[in-house]
C-alpha positions in Angstrom: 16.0 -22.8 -24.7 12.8 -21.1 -25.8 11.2 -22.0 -28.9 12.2 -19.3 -32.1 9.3 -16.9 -32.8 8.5 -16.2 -35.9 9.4 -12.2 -34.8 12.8 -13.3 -36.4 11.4 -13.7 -39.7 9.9 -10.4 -39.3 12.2 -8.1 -37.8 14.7 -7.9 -41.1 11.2 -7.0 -43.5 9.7 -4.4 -40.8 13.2 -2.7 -40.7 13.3 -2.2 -44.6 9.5 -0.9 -44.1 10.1 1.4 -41.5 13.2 2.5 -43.8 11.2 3.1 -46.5 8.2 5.2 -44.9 10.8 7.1 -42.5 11.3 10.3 -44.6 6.8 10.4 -44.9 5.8 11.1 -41.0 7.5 13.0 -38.6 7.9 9.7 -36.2 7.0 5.8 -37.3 7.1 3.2 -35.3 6.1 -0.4 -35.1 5.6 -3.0 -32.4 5.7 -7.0 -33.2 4.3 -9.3 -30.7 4.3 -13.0 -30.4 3.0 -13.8 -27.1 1.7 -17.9 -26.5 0.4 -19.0 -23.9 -1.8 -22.0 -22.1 -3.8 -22.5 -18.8 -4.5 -25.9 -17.2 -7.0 -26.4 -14.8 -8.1 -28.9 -12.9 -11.3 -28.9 -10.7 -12.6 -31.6 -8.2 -15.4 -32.5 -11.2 -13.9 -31.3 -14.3 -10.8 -29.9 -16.0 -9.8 -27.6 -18.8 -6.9 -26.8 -20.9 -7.2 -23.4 -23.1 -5.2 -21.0 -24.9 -4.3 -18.3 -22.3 -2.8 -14.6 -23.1 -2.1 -15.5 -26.9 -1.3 -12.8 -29.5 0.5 -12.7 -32.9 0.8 -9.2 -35.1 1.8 -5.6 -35.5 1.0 -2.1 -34.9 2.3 1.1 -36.1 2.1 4.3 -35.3 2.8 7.3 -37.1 3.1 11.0 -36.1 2.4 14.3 -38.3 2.2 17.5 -37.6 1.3 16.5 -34.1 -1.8 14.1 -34.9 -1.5 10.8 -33.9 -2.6 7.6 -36.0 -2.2 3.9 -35.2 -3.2 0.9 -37.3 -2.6 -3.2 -36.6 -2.1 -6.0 -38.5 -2.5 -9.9 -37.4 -1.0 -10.7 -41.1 2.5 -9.8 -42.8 3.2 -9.6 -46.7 6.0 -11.8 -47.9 8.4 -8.3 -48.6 9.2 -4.9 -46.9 7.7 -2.9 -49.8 4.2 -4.4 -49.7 4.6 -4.0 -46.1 5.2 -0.5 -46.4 2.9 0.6 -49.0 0.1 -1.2 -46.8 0.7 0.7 -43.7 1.4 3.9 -46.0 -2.2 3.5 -47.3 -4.0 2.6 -44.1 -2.2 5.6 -42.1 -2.6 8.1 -44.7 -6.4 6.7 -44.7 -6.4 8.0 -41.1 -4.5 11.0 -41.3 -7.2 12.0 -44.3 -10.2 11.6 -42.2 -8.4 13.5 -39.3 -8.3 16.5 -41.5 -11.5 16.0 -43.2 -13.7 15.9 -40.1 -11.3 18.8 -38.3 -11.0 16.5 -35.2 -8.8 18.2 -32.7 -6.1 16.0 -30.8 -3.4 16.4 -28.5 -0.2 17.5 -29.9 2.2 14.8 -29.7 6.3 14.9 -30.1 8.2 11.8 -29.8 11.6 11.8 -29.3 13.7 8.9 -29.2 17.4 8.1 -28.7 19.7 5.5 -31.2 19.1 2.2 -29.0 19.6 -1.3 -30.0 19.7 -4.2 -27.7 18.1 -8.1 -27.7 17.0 -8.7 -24.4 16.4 -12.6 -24.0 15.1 -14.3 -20.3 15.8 -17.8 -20.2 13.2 -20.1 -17.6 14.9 -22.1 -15.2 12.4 -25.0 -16.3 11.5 -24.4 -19.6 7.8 -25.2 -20.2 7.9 -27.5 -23.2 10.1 -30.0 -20.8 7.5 -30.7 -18.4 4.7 -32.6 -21.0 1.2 -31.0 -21.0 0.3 -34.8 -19.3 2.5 -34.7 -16.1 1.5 -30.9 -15.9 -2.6 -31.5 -15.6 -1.5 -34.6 -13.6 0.1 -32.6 -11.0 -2.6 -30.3 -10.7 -5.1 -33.2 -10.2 -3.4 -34.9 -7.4 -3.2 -30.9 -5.9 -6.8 -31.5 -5.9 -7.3 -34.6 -4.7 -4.6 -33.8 -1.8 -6.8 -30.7 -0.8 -10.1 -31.9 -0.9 -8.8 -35.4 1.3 -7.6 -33.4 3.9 -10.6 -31.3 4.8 -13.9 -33.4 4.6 -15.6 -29.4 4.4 -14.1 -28.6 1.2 -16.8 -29.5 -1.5 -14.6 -28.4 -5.0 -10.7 -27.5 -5.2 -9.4 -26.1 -7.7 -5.9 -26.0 -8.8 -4.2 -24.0 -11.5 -1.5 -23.2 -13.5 -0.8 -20.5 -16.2 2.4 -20.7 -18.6 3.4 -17.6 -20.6 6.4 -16.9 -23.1 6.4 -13.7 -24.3 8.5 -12.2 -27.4 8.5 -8.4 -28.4 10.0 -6.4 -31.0 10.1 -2.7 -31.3 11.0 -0.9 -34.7 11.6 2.7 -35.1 14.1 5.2 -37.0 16.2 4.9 -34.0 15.6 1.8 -32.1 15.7 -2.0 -32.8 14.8 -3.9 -29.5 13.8 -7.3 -29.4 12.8 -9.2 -25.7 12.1 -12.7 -25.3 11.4 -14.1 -21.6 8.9 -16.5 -19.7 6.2 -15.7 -16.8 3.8 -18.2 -14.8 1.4 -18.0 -11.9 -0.7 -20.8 -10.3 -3.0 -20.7 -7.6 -5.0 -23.3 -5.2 -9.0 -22.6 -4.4 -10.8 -24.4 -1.4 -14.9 -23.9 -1.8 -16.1 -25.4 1.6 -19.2 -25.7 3.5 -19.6 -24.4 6.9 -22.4 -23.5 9.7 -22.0 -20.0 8.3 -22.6 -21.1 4.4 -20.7 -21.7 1.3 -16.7 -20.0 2.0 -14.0 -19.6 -0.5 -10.0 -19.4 0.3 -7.4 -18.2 -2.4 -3.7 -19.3 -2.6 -1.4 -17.9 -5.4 2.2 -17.6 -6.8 3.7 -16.2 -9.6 6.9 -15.0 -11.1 8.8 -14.4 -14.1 9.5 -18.3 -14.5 8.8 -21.4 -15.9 7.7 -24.9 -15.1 9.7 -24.7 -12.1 5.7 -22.6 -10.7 4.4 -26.1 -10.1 6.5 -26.9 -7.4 5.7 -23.6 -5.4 2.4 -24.7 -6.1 2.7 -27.7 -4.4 3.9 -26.4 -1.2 0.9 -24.2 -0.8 -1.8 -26.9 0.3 -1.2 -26.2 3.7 -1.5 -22.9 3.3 -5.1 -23.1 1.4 -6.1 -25.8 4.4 -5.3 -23.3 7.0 -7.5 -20.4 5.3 -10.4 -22.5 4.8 -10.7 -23.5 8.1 -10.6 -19.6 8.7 -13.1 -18.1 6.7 -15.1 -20.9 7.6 -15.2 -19.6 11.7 -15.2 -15.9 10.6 -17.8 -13.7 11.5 -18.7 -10.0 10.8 -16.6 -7.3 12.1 -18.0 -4.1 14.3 -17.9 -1.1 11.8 -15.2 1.4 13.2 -11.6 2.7 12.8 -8.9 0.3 14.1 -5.3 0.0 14.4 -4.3 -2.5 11.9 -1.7 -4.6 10.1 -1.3 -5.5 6.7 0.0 -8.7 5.4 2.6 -7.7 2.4 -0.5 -9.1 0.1 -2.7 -6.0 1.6 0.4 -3.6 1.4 0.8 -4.4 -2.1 -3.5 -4.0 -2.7 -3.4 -0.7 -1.2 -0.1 0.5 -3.3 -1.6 -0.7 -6.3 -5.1 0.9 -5.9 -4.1 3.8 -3.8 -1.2 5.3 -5.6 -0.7 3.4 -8.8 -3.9 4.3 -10.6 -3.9 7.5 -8.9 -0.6 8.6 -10.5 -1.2 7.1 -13.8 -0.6 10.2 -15.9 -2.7 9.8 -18.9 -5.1 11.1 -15.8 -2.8 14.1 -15.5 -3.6 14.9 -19.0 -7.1 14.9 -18.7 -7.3 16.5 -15.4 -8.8 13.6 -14.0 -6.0 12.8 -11.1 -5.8 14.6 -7.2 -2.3 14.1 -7.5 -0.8 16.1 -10.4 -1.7 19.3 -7.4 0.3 17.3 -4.7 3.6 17.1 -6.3 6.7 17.9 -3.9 3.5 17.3 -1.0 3.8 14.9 1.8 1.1 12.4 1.2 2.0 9.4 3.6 4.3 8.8 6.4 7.8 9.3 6.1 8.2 6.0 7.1 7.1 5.0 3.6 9.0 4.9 0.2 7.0 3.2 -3.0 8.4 2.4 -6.3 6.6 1.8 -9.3 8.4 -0.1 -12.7 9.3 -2.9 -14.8 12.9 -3.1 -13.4 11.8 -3.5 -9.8 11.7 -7.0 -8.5 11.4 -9.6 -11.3 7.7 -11.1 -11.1 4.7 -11.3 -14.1 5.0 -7.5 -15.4 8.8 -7.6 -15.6 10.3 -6.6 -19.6 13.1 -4.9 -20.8 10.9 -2.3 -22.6 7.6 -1.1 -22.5 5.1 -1.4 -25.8 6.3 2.0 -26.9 10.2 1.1 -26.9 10.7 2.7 -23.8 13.5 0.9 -21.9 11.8 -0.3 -18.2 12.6 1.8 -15.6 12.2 2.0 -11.6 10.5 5.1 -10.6 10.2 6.5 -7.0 6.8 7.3 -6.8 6.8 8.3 -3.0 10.3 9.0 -1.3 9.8 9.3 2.4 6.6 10.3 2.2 6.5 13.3 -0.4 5.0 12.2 -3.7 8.0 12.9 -6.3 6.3 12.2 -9.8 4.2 10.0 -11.1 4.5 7.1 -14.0 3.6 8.2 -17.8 3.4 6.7 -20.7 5.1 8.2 -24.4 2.5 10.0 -25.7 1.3 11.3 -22.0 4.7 12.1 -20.9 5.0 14.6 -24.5 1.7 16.3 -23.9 3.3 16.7 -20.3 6.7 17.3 -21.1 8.5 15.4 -19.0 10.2 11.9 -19.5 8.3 8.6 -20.3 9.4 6.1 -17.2 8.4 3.1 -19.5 4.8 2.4 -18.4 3.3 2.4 -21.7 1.3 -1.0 -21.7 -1.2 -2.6 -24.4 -3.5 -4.8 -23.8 -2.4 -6.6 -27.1 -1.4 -5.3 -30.7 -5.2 -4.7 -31.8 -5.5 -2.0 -28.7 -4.5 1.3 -27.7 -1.6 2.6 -25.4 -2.5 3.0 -22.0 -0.2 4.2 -18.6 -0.6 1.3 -16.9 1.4 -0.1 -13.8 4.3 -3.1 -13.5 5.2 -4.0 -10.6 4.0 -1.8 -7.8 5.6 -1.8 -3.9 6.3 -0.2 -0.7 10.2 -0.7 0.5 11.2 -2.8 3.3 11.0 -0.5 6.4 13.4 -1.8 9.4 10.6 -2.7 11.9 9.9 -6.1 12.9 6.6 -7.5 12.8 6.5 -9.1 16.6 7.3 -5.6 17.5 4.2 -4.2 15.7 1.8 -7.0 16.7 2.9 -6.4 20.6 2.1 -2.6 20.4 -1.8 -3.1 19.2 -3.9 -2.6 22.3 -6.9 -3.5 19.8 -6.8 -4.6 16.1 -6.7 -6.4 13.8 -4.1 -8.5 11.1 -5.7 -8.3 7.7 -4.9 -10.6 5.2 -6.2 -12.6 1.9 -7.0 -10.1 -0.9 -10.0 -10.5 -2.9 -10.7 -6.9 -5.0 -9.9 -3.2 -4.7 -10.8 0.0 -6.3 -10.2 3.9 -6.0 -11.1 7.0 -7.1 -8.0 8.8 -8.6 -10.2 12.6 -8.7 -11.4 12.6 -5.4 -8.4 9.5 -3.5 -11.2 7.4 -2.0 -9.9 4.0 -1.5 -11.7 0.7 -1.4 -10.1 -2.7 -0.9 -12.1 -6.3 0.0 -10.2 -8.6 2.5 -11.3 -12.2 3.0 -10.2 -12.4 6.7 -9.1 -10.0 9.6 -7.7 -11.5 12.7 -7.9 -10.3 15.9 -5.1 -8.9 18.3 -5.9 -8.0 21.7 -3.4 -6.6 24.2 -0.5 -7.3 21.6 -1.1 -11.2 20.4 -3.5 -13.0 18.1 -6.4 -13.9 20.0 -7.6 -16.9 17.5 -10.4 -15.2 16.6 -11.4 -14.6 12.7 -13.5 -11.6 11.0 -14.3 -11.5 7.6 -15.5 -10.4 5.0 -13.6 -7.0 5.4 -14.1 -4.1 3.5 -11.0 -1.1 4.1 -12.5 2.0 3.1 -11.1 6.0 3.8 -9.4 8.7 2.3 -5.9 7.7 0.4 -4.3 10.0 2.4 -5.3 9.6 5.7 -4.1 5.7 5.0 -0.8 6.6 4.0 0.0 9.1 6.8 -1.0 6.4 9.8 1.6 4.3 8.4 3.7 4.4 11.9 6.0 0.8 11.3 7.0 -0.9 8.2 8.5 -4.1 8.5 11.3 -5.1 7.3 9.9 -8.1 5.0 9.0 -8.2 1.5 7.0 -10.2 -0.6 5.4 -9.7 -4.6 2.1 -11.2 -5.5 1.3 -11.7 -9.2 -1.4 -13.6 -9.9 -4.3 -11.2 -10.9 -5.0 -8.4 -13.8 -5.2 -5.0 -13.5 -8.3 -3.1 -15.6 -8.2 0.4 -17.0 -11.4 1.3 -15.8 -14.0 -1.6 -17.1 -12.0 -2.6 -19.5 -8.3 -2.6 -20.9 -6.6 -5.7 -18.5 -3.1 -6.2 -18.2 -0.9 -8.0 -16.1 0.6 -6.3 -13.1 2.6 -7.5 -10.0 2.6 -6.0 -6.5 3.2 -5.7 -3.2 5.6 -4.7 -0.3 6.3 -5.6 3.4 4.2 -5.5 6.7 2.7 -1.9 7.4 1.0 -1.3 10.6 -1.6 1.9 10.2 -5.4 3.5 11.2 -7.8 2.6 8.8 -11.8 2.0 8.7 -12.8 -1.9 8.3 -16.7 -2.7 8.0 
C-alpha cells in the first residue's frame, strides 16, 4: 500500500474554501499536489542518492469576466476560512492590477461537468519494500557486471528513478483525487575506442514500482551489444535512404513531428502549420497516431490532467488525415472545442501548458523480416539521443546514435553513426509504406516546452519503414 499523503488532510479544508469563494468569480478551482520522489545512482567511481521530482502545495485559479488569474501556495492554514480569505486577497490582488494597467487577455469560459471519483494505482512492488540499501546495491553490481564484461568501457552508469505521485483537484463541480506510482532506470556504457570516447544508452520505464529493477537487470546485454557498436561506427554518406525505424525512433519522430506540432496552445497563437491541415492527409494511410493519458500505461499515465480534465485518448492522425489536435482547458475555450486532458504543469508554482502523455503510432500488420528483405539499400536506425521540430514551418530534426546497414534485404554488420534525420514533417509521414505489427513505449526522458517548462512524457510505436534524409 502506498504511504497516506497529507492531500487527505487537505481535501476536506480546500472543499469548504472553494465553498466559500464559489459565489465571488465566475469559475474557481484548485489543484493539490504531493508528488515524492528519489533517484539512486551509481557510477563506476562515485554514487548519488537525491530528491528526484518532489513537490508539495496548491494552486488556484479563478475566472472573471473572462480574465484569468492563478496564484500558489507551498503552505496551508490550519482552517477553510483563513484558506479562503487568503486566496480571496491574493486573487483579487491580481484581478486589481489586471484592470489597473488595462492588460488585455484572452477571454476564457470554463465549463465543467459534476464529477467525483478517487482514482488510486497500486505498484506491484511497492517502493518502500525494497530498502534504499539493497536498491543502490543492485545498481552497483549493475555496474560492476558492465564494466567486467567489456575491458573498453571506462565508466558505467546505472540508474534508477522512483516516483509516487498524489493529485487532488477541487472545483464547484469536481472532487478528484489520484494516487499511483511511476519508475524508469537506465544503463550507460562510456568506452574507449580507435575512433575516441563512445556512449551507449539503455532504458525502461513504466507506471510501476520497485519491480523497474529487475527490467533493469536484464538489459546489460543489451548496453554490451551497443557499445561494441558505436564503438565500430563510422560516418554515414549524406543522402536520402530507404529506412527503418526501431519502435524507439517511431516513437522520437511521433513525439517531435506531430505532438508538439499539434499542441494547441500553438493554435491559439497562430504559431502551428497544422491548425490549416485539419481533415488534410498528412502521412500515409498506412499510419494511425494517438496522443493521451489513457493510452498504454507508462510514466505520463493519470486519471486527470492538472486542470481536472479526465485523461483521454485522442486520434491525432486516423489513416493518414490529421483529425484534431490535443488542447489544454484554457486553449481548448479560446478555441472552442473540447479539452482532451492535456493540460500539464510542470509543478504547482508554474503555469498550464498543452503538453503531451503518451504519444504512438498503432501497430500496422506488416512484419518486420518482410520490410528488412524489401530494402535494396538502407539502413536500420536505432538508439535515440535528441530531437526537435519546428511546429510553424514542420521541419523535423531527430539525432540517432547508430544506423545499420541493409544491403540487398539483410543486415550487413556494418554500423554508421552519429545520424542525424532531417526533412520536412510531411514528406516523412507520407513514405511511411509498412508498419509492423510490433509495439513498444519508451519513457525515460522529459519533454521541454521550448527551453524550458519539462515534464514527463512517454512514447513510441512499432517498426515503420519510410524515405528520409540521414547525414
Amino acid at each position: 500500500m502506498q504511504k497516506p499523503s497529507i492531500l487527505i488532510l487537505w481535501r476536506p479544508l480546500i472543499k469548504e474554501a472553494v465553498r466559500l469563494l464559489s459565489d465571488d468569480y465566475d469559475y474557481l478551482s484548485v489543484l493539490a499536489s504531493d508528488t515524492v520522489g528519489k533517484m539512486y545512482q551509481i557510477r563506476s567511481r562515485s554514487s548519488e542518492l537525491r530528491d528526484f521530482m518532489c513537490e508539495r502545495g496548491i494552486v488556484a485559479r479563478a475566472i472573471r469576466s473572462g480574465s484569468v488569474v492563478e496564484v500558489s501556495l507551498n503552505q496551508l492554514p490550519v482552517d477553510a476560512t483563513a484558506l479562503a480569505a487568503q486566496l480571496k486577497s491574493a486573487l483579487d490582488a491580481q484581478f486589481d492590477w489586471l484592470s489597473e494597467n488595462k492588460v488585455e487577455t484572452f477571454s476564457a469560459h470554463l465549463a465543467e461537468e459534476k464529477q467525483t471519483g478517487d482514482f488510486i494505482v497500486e505498484p506491484l512492488v511497492p517502493f518502500a519494500s525494497v530498502s534504499m540499501e539493497d536498491k543502490l546495491k543492485r545498481l552497483q553490481e549493475l555496474v560492476k557486471e558492465v564494466q567486467a564484461k567489456d575491458g573498453r568501457i571506462v565508466n558505467a552508469i546505472a540508474a534508477m528513478g522512483e516516483v509516487t505521485v498524489h493529485k487532488l483537484f477541487i472545483s464547484k463541480n469536481k472532487d478528484l483525487y489520484q494516487a499511483y506510482p511511476w519508475s524508469q532506470g537506465y544503463l550507460v556504457g562510456v568506452a574507449v575506442g580507435e575512433k575516441g570516447v563512445k556512449m551507449a544508452f539503455t532504458s525502461v520505464s513504466g507506471q510501476k514500482g520497485a519491480e523497474i529493477l529487475e527490467e533493469l537487470e536484464t538489459k546489460v546485454p543489451v548496453i554490451l551489444s551497443q557499445v561494441d557498436d558505436v564503438l565500430q561506427a563510422k560516418p554515414i554518406e549524406p543522402g536520402e535512404y530507404e529506412v527503418i525505424c526501431t519502435p524507439e525512433i517511431t516513437g522520437l519522430i511521433a513525439h517531435e513531428a506531430f505532438g508538439h506540432g499539434v499542441e494547441m496552445d500553438m493554435f491559439v497563437k497562430e504559431r502551428a502549420l497544422a491548425m490549416s491541415y485539419i481533415d488534410k492527409p498528412v502521412a500515409s494511410a498506412k499510419v494511425t497516431m494517438h496522443e493521451g493519458a489513457l493510452g498504454p500505461k507508462n510514466v505520463s499515465s493519470f486519471a486527470f490532467d492538472d486542470e481536472g480534465v479526465l485523461a483521454g485518448d485522442t486520434i491525432v492522425i486516423d489513416n493518414g488525415i490529421l483529425k484534431t489536435g490535443i488542447a489544454d482547458a484554457l486553449s481548448a475555450s479560446r478555441l472552442g472545442i473540447l479539452p482532451t486532458g492535456n493540460g500539464k504543469r510542470e509543478s504547482f508554482e508554474r503555469k498550464v501548458y498543452t503538453r503531451m502523455t503518451n504519444t504512438y503510432f498503432s501497430a500496422g500488420i506488416d512484419r518486420l523480416d518482410d520490410m528488412i528483405a524489401s530494402i535494396k539499400f538502407g539502413y536500420l536506425l536505432d538508439g535515440m539521443e535528441s530531437g526537435m521540430e519546428d511546429p510553424k514551418n514542420w521541419g523535423i530534426q531527430c539525432v540517432l546514435s547508430r544506423a545499420y546497414e541493409i544491403v540487398d534485404g539483410k543486415k550487413t554488420g556494418k554500423v554508421y553513426g552519429p545520424v542525424i534525420l532531417t526533412g520536412h514533417v510531411v514528406d516523412l509521414l507520407k513514405s511511411i509504406d509498412a508498419v509492423s505489427d510490433d509495439f513498444d513505449m519508451f519513457g525515460a526522458g522529459f519533454c521541454g516546452k521550448g527551453h524550458k517548462e519539462y515534464v514527463k512524457t512517454a512514447d513510441g510505436g512499432t517498426y515503420i519503414k519510410a524515405k528520409a534524409r540521414l547525414g
